[in-house]
LOTI-662267 format. One record per atom (N, C-alpha, C, O): residue number from 1; residue in one letter; atom name; x, y, z. Coordinates in nm, 4 decimals. Layout:
BEGIN
(atom NUM 'A' 'CA' (X Y Z)) ...
END
This chain:
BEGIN
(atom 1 'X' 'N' (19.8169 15.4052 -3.8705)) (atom 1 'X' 'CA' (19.9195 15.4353 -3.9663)) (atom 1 'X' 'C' (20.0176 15.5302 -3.9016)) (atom 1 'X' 'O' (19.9786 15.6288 -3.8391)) (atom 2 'X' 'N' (20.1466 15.4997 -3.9171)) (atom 2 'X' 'CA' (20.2767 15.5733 -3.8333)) (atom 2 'X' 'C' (20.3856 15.5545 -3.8618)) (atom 2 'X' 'O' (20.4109 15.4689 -3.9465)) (atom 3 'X' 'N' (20.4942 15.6337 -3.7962)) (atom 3 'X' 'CA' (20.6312 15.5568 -3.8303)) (atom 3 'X' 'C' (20.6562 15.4725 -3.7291)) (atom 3 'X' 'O' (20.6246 15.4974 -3.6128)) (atom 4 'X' 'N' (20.7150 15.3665 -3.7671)) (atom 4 'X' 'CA' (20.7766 15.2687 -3.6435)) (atom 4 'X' 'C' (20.9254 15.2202 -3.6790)) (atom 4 'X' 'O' (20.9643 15.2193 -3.7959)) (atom 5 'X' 'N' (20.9875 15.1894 -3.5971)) (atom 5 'X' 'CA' (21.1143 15.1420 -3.5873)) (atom 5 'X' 'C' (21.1736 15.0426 -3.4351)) (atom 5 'X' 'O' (21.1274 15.0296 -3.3217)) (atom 6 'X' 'N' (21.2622 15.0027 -3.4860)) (atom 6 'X' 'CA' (21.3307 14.8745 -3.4201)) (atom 6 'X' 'C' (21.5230 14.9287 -3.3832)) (atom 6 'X' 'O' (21.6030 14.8998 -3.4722)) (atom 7 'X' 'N' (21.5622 14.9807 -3.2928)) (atom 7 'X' 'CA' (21.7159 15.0080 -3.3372)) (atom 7 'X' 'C' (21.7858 14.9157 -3.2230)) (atom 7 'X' 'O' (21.7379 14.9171 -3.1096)) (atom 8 'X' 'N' (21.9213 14.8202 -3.2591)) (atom 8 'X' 'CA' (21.9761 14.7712 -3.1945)) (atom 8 'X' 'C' (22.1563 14.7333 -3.2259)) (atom 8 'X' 'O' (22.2048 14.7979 -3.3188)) (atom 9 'X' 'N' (22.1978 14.6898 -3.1939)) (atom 9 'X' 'CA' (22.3057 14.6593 -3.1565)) (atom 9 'X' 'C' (22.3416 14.5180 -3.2245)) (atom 9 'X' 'O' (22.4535 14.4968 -3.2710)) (atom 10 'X' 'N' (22.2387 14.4234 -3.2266)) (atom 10 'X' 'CA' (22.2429 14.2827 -3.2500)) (atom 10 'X' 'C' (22.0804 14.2525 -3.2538)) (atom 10 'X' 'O' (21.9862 14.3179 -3.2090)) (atom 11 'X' 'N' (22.0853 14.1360 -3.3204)) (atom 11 'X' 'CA' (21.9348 14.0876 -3.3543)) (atom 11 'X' 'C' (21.8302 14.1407 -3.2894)) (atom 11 'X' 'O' (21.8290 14.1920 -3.1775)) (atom 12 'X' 'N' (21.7649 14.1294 -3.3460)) (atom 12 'X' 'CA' (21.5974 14.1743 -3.1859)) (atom 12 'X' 'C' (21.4728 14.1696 -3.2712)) (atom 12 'X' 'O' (21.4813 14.1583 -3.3935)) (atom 13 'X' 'N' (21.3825 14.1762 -3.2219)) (atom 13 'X' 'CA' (21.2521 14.1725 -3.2986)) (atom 13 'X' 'C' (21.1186 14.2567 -3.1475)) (atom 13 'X' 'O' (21.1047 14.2305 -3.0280)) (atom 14 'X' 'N' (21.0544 14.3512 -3.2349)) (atom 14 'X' 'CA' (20.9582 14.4109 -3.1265)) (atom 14 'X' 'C' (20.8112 14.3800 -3.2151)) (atom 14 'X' 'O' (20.8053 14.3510 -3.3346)) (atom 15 'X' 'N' (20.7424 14.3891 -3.1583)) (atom 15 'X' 'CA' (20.5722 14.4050 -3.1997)) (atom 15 'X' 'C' (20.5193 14.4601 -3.1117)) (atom 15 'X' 'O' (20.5236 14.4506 -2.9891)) (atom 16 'X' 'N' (20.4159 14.5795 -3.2505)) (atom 16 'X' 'CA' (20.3308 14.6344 -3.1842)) (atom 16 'X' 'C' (20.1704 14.5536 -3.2562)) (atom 16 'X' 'O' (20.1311 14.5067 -3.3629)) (atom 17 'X' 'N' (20.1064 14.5848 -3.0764)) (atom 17 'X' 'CA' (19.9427 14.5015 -3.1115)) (atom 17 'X' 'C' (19.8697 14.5981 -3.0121)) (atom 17 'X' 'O' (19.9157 14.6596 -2.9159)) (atom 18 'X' 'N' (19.7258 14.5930 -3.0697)) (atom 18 'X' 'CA' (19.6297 14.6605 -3.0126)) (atom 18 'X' 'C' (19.5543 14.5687 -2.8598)) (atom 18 'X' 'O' (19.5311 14.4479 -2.8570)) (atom 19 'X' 'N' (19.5344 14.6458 -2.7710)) (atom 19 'X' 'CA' (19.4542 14.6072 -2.6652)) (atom 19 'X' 'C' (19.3043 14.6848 -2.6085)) (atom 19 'X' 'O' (19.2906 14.8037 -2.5797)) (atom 20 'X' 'N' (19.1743 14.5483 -2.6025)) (atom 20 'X' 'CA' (19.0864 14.6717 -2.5918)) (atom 20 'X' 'C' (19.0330 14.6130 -2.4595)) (atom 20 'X' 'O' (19.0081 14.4932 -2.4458)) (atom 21 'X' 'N' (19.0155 14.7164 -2.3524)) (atom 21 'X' 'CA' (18.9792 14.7222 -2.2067)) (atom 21 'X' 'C' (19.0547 14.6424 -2.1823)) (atom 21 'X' 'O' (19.0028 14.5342 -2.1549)) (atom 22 'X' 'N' (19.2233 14.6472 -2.1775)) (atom 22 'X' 'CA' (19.3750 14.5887 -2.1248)) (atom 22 'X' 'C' (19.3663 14.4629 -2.2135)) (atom 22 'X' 'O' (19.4767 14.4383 -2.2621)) (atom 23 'X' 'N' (19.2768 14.3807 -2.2482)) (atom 23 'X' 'CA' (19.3141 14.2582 -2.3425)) (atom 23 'X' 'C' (19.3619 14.2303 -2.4582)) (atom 23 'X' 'O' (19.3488 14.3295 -2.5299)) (atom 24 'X' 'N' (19.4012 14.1617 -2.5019)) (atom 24 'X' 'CA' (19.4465 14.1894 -2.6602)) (atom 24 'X' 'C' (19.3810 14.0479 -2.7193)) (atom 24 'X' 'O' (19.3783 13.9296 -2.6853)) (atom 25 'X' 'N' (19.3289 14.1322 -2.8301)) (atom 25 'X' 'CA' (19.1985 14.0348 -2.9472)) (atom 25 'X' 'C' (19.2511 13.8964 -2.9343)) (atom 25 'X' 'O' (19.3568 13.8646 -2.8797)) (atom 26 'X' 'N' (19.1845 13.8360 -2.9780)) (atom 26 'X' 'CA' (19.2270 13.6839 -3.0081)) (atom 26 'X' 'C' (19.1175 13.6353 -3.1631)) (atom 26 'X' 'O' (19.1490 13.5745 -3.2653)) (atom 27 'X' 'N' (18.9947 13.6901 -3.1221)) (atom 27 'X' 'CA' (18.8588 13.6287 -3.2507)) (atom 27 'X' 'C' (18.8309 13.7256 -3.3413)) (atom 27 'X' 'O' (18.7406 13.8067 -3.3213)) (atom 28 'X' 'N' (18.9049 13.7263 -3.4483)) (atom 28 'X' 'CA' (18.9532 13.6052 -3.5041)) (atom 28 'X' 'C' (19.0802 13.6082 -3.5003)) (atom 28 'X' 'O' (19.1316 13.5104 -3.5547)) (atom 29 'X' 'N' (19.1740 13.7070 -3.4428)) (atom 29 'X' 'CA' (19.3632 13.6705 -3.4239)) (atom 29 'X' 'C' (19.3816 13.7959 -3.4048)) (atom 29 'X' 'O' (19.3161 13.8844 -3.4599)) (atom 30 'X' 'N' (19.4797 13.8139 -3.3189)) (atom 30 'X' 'CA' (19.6053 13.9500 -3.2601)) (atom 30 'X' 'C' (19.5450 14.0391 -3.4030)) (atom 30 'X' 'O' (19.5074 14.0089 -3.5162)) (atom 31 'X' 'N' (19.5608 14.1612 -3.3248)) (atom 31 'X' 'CA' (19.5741 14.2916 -3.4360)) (atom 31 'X' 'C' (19.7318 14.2966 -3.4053)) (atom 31 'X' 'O' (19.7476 14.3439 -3.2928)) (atom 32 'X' 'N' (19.8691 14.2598 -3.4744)) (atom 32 'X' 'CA' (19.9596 14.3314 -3.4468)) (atom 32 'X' 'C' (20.0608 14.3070 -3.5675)) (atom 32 'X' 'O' (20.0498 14.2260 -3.6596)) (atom 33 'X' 'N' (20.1607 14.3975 -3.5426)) (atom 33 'X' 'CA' (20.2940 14.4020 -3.6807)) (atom 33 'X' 'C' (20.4046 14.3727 -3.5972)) (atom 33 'X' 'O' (20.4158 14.3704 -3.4746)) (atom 34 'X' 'N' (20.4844 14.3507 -3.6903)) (atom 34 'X' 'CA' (20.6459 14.3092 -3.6310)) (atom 34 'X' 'C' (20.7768 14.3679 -3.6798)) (atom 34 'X' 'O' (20.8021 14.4111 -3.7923)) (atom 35 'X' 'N' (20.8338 14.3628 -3.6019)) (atom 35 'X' 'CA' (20.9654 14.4624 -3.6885)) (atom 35 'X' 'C' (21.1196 14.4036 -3.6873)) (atom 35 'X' 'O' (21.1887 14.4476 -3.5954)) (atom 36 'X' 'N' (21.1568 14.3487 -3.7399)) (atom 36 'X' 'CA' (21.3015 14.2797 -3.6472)) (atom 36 'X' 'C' (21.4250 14.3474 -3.7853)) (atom 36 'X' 'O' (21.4222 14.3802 -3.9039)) (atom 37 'X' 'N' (21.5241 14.3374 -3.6679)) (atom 37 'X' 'CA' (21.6513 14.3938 -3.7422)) (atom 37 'X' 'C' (21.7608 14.3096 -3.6769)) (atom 37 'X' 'O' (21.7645 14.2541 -3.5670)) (atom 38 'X' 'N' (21.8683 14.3181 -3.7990)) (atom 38 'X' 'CA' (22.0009 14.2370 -3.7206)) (atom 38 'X' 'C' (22.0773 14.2860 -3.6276)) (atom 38 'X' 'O' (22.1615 14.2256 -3.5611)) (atom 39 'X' 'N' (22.0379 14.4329 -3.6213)) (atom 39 'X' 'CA' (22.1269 14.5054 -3.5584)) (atom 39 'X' 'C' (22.3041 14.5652 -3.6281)) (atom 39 'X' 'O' (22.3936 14.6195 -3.5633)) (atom 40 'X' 'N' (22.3032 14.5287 -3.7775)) (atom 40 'X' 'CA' (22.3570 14.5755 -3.8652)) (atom 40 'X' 'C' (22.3935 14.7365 -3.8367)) (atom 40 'X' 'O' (22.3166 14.8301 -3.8585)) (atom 41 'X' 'N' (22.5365 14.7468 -3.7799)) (atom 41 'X' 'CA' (22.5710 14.9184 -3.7799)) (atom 41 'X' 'C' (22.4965 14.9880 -3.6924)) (atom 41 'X' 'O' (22.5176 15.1088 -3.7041)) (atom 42 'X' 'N' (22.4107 14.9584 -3.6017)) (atom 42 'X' 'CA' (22.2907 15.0232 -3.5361)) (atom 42 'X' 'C' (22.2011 15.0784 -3.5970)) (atom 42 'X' 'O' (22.1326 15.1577 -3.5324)) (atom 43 'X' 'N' (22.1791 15.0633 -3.6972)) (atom 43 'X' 'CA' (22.0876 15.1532 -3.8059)) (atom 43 'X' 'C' (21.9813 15.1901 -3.7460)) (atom 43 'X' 'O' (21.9246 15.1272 -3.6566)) (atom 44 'X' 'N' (21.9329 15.3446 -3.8147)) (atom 44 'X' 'CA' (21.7703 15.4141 -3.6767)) (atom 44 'X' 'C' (21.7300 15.4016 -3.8519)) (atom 44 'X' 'O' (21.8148 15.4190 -3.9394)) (atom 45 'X' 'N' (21.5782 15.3667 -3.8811)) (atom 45 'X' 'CA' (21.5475 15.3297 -4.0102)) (atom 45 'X' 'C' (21.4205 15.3512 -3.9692)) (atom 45 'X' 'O' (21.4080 15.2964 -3.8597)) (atom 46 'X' 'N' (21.3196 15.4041 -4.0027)) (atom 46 'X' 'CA' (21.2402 15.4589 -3.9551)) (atom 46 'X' 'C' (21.1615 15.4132 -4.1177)) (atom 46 'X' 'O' (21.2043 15.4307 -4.2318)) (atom 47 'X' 'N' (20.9856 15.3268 -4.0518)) (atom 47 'X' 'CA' (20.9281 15.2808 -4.1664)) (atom 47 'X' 'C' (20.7945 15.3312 -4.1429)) (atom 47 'X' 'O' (20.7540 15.3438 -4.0274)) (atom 48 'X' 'N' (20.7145 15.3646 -4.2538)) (atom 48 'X' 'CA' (20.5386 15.3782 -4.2377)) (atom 48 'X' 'C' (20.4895 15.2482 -4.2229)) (atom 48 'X' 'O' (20.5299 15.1620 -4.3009)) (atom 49 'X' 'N' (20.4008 15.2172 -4.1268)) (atom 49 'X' 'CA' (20.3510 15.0846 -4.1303)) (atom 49 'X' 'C' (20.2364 15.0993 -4.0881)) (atom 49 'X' 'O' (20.2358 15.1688 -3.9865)) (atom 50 'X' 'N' (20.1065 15.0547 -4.1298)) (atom 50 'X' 'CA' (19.9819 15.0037 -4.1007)) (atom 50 'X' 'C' (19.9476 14.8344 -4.0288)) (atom 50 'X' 'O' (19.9837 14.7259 -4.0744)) (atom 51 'X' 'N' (19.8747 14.8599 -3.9166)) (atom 51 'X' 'CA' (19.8405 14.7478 -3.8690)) (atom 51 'X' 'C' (19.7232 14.7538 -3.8579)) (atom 51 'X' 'O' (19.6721 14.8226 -3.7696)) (atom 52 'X' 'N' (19.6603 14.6915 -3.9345)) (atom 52 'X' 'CA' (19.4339 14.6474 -3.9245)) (atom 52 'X' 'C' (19.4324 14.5260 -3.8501)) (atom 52 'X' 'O' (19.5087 14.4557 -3.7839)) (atom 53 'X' 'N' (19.3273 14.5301 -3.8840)) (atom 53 'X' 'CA' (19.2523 14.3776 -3.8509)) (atom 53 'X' 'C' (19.1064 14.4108 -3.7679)) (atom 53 'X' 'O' (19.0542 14.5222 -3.7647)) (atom 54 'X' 'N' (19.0637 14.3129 -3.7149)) (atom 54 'X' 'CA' (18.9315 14.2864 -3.6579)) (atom 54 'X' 'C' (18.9012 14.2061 -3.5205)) (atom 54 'X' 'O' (18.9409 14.0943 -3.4879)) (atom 55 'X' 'N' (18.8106 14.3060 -3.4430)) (atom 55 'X' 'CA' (18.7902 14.1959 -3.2993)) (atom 55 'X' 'C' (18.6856 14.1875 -3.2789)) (atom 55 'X' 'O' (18.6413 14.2900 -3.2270)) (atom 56 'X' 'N' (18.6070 14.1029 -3.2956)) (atom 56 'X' 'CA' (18.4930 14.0282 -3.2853)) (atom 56 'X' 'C' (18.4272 14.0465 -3.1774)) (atom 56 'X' 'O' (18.5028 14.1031 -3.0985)) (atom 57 'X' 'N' (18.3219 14.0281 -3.1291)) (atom 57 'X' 'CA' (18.2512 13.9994 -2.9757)) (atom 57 'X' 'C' (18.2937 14.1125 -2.8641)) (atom 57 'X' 'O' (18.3363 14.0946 -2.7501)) (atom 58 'X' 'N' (18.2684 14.2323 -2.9335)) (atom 58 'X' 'CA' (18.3285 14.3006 -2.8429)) (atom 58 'X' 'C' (18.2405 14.3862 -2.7033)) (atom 58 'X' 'O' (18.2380 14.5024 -2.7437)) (atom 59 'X' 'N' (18.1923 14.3850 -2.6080)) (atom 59 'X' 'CA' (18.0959 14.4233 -2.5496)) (atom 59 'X' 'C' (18.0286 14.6165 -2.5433)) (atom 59 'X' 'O' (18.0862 14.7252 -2.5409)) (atom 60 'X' 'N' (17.8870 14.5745 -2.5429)) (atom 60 'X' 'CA' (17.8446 14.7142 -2.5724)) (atom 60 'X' 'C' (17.9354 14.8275 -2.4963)) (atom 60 'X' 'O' (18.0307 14.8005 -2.4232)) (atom 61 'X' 'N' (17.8997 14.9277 -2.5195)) (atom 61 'X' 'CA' (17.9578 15.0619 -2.3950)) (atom 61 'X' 'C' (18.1153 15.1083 -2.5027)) (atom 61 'X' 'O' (18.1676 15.0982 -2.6137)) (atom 62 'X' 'N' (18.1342 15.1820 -2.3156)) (atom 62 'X' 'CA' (18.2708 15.2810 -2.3902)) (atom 62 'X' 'C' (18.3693 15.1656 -2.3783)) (atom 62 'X' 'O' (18.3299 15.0602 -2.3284)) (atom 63 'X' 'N' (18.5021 15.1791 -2.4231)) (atom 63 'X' 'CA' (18.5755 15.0469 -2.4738)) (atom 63 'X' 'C' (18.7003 15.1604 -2.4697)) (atom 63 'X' 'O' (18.6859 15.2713 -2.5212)) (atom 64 'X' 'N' (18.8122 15.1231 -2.4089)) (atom 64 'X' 'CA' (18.9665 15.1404 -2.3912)) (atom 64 'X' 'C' (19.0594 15.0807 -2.5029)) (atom 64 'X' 'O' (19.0986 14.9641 -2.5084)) (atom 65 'X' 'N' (19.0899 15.1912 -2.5987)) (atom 65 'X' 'CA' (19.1746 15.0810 -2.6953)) (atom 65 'X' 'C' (19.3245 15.1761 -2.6992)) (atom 65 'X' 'O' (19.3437 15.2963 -2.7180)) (atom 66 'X' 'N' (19.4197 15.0583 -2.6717)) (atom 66 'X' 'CA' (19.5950 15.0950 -2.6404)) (atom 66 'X' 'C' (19.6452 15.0112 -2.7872)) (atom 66 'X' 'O' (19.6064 14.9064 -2.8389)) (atom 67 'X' 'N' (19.7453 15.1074 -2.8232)) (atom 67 'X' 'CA' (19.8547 15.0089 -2.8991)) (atom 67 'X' 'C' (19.9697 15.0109 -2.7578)) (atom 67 'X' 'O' (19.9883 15.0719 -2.6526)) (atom 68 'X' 'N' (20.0491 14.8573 -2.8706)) (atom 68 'X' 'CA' (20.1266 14.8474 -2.7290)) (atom 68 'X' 'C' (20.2302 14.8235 -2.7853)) (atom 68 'X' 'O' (20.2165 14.7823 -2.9005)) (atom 69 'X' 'N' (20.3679 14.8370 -2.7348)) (atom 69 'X' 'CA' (20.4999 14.7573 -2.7564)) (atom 69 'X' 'C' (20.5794 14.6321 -2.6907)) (atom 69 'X' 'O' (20.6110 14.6447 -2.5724)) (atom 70 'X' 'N' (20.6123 14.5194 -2.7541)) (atom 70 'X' 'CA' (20.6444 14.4401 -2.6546)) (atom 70 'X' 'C' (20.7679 14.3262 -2.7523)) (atom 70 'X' 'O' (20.8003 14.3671 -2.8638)) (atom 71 'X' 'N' (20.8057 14.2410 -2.7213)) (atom 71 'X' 'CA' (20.8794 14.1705 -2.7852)) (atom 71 'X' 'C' (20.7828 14.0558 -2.8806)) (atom 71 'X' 'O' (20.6626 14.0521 -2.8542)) (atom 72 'X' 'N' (20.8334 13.9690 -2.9838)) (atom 72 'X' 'CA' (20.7803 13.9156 -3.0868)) (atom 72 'X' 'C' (20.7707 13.7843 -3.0134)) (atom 72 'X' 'O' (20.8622 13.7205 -2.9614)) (atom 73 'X' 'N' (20.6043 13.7482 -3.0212)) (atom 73 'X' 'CA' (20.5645 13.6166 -3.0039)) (atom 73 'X' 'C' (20.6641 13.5147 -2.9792)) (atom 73 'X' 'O' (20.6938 13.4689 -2.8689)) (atom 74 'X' 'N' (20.7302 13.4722 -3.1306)) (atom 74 'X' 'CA' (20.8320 13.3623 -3.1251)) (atom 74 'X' 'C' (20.9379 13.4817 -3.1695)) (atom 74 'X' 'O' (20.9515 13.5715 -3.2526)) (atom 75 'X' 'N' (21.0061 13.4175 -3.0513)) (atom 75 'X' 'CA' (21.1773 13.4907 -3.0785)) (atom 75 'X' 'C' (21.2769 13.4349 -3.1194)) (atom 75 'X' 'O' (21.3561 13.3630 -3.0584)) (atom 76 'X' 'N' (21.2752 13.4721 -3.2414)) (atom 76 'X' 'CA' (21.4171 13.3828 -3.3154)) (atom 76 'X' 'C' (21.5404 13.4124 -3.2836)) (atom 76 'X' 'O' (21.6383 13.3394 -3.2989)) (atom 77 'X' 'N' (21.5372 13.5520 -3.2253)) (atom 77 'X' 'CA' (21.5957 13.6582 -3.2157)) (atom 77 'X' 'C' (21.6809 13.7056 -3.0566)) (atom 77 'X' 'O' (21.6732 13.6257 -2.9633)) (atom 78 'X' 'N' (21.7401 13.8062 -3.0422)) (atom 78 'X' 'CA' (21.7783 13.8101 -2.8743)) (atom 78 'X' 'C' (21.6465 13.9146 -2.8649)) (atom 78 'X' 'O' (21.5858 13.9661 -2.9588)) (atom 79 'X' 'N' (21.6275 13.9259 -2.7496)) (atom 79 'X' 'CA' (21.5427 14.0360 -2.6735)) (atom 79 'X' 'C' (21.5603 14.1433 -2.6556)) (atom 79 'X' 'O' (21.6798 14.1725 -2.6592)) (atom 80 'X' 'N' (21.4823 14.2378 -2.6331)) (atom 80 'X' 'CA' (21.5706 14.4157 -2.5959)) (atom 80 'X' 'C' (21.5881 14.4504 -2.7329)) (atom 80 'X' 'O' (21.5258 14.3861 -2.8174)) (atom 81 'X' 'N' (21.6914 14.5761 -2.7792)) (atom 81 'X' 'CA' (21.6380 14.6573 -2.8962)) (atom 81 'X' 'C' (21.5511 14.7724 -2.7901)) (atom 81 'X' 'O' (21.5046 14.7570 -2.6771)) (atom 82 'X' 'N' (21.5548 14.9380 -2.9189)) (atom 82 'X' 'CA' (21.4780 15.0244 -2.8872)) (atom 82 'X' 'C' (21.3698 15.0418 -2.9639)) (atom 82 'X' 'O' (21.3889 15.0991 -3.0712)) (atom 83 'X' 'N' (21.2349 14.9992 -2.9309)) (atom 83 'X' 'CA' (21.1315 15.0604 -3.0267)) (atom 83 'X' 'C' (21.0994 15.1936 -2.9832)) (atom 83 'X' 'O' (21.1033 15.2330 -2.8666)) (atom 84 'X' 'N' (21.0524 15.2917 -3.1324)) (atom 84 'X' 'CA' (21.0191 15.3815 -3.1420)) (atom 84 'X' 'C' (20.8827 15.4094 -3.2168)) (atom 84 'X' 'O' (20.9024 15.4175 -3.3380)) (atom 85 'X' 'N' (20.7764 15.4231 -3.1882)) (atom 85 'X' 'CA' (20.6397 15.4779 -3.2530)) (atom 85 'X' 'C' (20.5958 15.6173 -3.2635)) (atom 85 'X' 'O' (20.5667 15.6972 -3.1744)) (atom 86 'X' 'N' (20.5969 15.6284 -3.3762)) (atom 86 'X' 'CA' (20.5765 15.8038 -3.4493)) (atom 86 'X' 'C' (20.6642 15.9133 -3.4223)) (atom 86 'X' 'O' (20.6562 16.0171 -3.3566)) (atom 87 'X' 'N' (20.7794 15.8391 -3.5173)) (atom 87 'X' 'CA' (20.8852 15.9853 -3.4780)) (atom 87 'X' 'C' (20.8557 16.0821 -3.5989)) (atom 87 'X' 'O' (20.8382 16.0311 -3.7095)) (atom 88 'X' 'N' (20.8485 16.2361 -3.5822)) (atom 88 'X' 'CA' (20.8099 16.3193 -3.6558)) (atom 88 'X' 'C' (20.7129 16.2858 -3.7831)) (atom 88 'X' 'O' (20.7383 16.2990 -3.9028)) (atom 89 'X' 'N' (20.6008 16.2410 -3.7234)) (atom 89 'X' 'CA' (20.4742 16.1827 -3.8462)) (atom 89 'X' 'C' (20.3543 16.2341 -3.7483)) (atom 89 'X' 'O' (20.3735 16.3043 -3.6491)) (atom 90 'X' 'N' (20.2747 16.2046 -3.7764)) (atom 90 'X' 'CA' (20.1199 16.2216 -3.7098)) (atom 90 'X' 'C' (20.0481 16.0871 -3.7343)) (atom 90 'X' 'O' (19.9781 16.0806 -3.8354)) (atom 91 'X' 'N' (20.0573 15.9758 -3.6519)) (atom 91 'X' 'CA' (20.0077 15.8818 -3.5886)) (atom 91 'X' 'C' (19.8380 15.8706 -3.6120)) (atom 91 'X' 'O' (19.7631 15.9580 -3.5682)) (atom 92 'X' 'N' (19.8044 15.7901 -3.6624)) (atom 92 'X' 'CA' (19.6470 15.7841 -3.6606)) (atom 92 'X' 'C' (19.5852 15.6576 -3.6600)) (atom 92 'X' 'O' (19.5899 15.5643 -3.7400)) (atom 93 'X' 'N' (19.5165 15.6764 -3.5356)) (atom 93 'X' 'CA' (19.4443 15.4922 -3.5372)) (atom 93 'X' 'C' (19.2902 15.5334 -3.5453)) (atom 93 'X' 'O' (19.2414 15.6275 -3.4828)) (atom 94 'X' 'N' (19.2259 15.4548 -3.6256)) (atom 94 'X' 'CA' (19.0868 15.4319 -3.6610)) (atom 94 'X' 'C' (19.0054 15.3416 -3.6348)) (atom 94 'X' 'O' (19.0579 15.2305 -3.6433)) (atom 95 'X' 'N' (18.8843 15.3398 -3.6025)) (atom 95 'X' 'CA' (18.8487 15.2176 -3.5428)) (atom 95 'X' 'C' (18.6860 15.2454 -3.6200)) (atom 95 'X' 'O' (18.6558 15.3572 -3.6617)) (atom 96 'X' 'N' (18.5966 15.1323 -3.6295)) (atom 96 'X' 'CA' (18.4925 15.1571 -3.6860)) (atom 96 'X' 'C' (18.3935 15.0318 -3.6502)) (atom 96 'X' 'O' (18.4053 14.9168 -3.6925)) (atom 97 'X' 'N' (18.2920 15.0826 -3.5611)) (atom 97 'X' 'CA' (18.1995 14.9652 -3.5301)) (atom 97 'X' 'C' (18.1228 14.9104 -3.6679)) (atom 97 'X' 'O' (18.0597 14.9848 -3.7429)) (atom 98 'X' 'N' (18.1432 14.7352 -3.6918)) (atom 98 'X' 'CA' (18.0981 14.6920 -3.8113)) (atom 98 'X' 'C' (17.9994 14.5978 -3.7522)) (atom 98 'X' 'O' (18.0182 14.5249 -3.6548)) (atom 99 'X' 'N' (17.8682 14.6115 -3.8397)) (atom 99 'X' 'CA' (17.7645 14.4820 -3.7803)) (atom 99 'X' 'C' (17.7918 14.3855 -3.8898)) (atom 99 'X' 'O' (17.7474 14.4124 -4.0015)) (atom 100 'X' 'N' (17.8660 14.2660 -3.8695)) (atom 100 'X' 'CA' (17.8854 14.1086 -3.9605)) (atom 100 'X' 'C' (17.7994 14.0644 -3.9016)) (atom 100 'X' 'O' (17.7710 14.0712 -3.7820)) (atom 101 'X' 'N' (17.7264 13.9882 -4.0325)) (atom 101 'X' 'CA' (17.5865 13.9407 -4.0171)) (atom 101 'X' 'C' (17.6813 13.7684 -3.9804)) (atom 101 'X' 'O' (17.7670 13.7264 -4.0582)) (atom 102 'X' 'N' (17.6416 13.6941 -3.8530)) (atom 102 'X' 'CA' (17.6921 13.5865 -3.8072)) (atom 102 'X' 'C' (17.5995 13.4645 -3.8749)) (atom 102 'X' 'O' (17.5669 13.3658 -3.8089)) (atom 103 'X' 'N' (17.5727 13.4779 -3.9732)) (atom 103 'X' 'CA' (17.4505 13.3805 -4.0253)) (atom 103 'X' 'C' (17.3522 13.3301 -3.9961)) (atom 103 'X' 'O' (17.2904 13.2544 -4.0709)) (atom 104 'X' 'N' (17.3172 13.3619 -3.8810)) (atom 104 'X' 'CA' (17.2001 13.3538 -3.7933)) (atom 104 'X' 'C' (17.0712 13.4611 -3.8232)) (atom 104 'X' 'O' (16.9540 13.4485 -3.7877)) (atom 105 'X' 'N' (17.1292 13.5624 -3.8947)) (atom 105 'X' 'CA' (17.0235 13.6498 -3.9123)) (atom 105 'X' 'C' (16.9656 13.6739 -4.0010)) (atom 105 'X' 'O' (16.8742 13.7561 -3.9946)) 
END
């Protein structure tokens, strides 16, 4: 949970997604959010946004987890834009080992 923002000039779209030991989830889908703006006036618009989700199969031990910034999957949009993550907020990511019973048990 944080502030995030998108500021540009003309269209753009950024996403942020989580990566754990450099990979980013896939089972059961991306942990990530998206942000796109037209670039309307340059507007700096600064939003609270939460991104959850779940990664499956993840191997025992210590585990490296990054949020990341990067451009949006499908780009409808032009590329570039400035993202910004946690301007004057306090940033907090949570994580919580869950045992899902895989029906086998």
């Amino acid at each position: 949970n944080g502030s995030i923002r998108v500021m540009s000039t003309s269209s753009c779209c950024k996403r942020w997604f989580f990566t754990v030991n450099g990979v980013e989830c896939s089972n059961p889908a991306p942990i990530d959010g998206v942000m796109y703006t037209n670039g309307a006036n340059n507007i700096d618009l600064h939003r609270v946004s939460t991104i959850d989700g779940l990664c499956d199969n993840l191997p025992a031990g210590t585990l490296t987890v990054a949020l990341n910034v990067g451009e949006c999957v499908i780009q409808t949009s032009g590329a570039g834009g400035d993202a910004y993550t946690g301007w004057n907020s306090y940033s907090r990511i949570i994580l919580e080992e869950m045992d899902i019973p895989n029906g086998t048990d």
